[in-house]
Residue, then its C-alpha position, 0 to 999 in steps of 0.5 A: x500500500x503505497x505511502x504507508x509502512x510499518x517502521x522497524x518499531x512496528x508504527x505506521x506511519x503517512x497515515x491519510x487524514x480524515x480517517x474513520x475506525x471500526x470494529x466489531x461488525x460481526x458480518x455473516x450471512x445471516x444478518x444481512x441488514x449489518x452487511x447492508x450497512x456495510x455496504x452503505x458505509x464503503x460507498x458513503x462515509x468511507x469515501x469522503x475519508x483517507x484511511x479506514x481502520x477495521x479494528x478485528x470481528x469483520x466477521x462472525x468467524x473466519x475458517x480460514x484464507x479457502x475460505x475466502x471463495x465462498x459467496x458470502x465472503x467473496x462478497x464482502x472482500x470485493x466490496x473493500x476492495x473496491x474501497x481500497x482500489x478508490x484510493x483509501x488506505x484500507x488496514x485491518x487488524x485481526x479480532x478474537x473471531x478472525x485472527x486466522x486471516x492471511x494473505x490470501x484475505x488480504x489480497x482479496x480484500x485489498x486490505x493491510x493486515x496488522x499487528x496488535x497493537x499498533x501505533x499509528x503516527x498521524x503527523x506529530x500524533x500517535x494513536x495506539x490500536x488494538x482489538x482489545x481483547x488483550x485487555x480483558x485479562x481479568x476473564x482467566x479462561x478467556x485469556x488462556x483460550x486466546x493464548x491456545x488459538x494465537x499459538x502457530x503451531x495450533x493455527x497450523x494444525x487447525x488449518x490442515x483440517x478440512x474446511x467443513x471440520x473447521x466450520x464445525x469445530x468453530x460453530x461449537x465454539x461459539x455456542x460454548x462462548x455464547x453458554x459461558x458468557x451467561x454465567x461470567x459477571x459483566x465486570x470481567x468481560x470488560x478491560x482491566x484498568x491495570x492492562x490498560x495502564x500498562x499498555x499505555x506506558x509502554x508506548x508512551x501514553x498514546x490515545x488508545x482506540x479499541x474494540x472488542x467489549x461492546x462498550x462504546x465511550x470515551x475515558x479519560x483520566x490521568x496515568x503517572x501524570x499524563x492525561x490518556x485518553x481511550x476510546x472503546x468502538x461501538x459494536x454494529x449489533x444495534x446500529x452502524x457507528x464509527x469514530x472519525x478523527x480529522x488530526x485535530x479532534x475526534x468525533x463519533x457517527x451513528x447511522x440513523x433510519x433517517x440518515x447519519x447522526x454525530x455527537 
């Protein structure tokens, strides 16, 4: 993607302003009012801007990059990749339901995968991405389970399944995840404050932007005498959102049934 690379210290830098984020759009074939949005958001607001973030759970699930032919998703990877071919930076960071995406995704979809986190430098600003997952390190289970799928040699042995095993293993998974959920207080599903905290000082006290809770807002507090800001993306379970930031500020939009919304 031209104009924009990662450095040896994993930021990217030259990313084009306006930009907009997103996460957790959950896209499948089941729900198809959400790729509808999607579909309005790629030829509308996504047009007028230079970037777009696509902060992981695109999908519902991803098996795998042989998967990328079935209708579904040759549908949704063609669509971004007219976006991208329009000449809008297009990046994607993979989520806890489509970590396994490759190459063979990114080509298709014309699409920049990468790293969680990543810090992206936007002139003298850097804001701080990441999923969010990661975060949530007070859910212990959920903590090890990420640490299992993230592993490569898993990844490889998942992937040598056939695809219709694959499908299978993961509709299962869900289930077990959508089960466990109803028994786990609200609070640890949420991000820890320390993790937080932590990441933050690493890369030297950032706006971090993330996803993954469905908590949607803006936090700001001081951290060893630095005012940080986060700002948590609104799922599109309910209704289309995404945050927008012109290099001086931060906005959110909300699609509404009569039009777009902002506050």
């Amino acid at each position: 993607m031209a104009g924009e690379a990662l450095t040896s210290s994993g930021i990217l830098v030259a990313a084009k302003l306006p930009t907009l984020f997103i996460a957790d759009l959950h896209l499948s074939a089941a729900r198809p009012e959400t790729v509808a949005a999607f579909s309005a958001f790629l030829s509308g607001p996504a047009r007028a801007t230079g970037s777009l973030f696509i902060l992981g759970d695109l999908f519902e699930y991803w098996a795998g990059d042989d998967d990328v032919g079935s209708p579904f998703n040759q549908e949704v990877c063609a669509a971004l990749r007219t976006t991208a071919a329009s000449g809008i930076a297009v990046f994607f960071m993979p989520g806890n339901r489509d970590f396994l995406v490759g190459d063979g995704f990114a080509a298709a979809s014309g699409m920049q995968i990468l790293p969680d986190p990543t810090p992206v430098r936007f002139g003298a600003q850097t804001l701080l991405l990441t999923h969010g997952d990661m975060l949530c390190t007070d859910d212990a289970a959920y903590q090890t389970y990420r640490r299992q799928v993230r592993d490569p040699a898993w990844q490889a042995k998942f992937l040598a399944q056939p695809l219709a095993a694959r499908h299978e293993f993961i509709e299962k998974v869900r289930n077990q995840s959508e089960a466990a959920k109803r028994d786990k207080r609200t609070e640890i599903m949420d991000v820890n404050a320390e993790a937080v905290a932590g990441l933050l000082r690493a890369h030297d006290y950032p706006a971090l932007i993330h996803g993954h809770t469905h908590r949607p807002g803006h936090h700001t507090y001081m951290l060893d005498g630095h005012r940080c800001e986060r700002y948590v993306l609104a799922d599109w379970y309910d209704r289309p959102a995404w945050l927008a930031y012109d290099g001086a500020a931060f906005s959110v939009h909300k699609r509404t049934d009569s039009g777009e919304a902002s506050n």
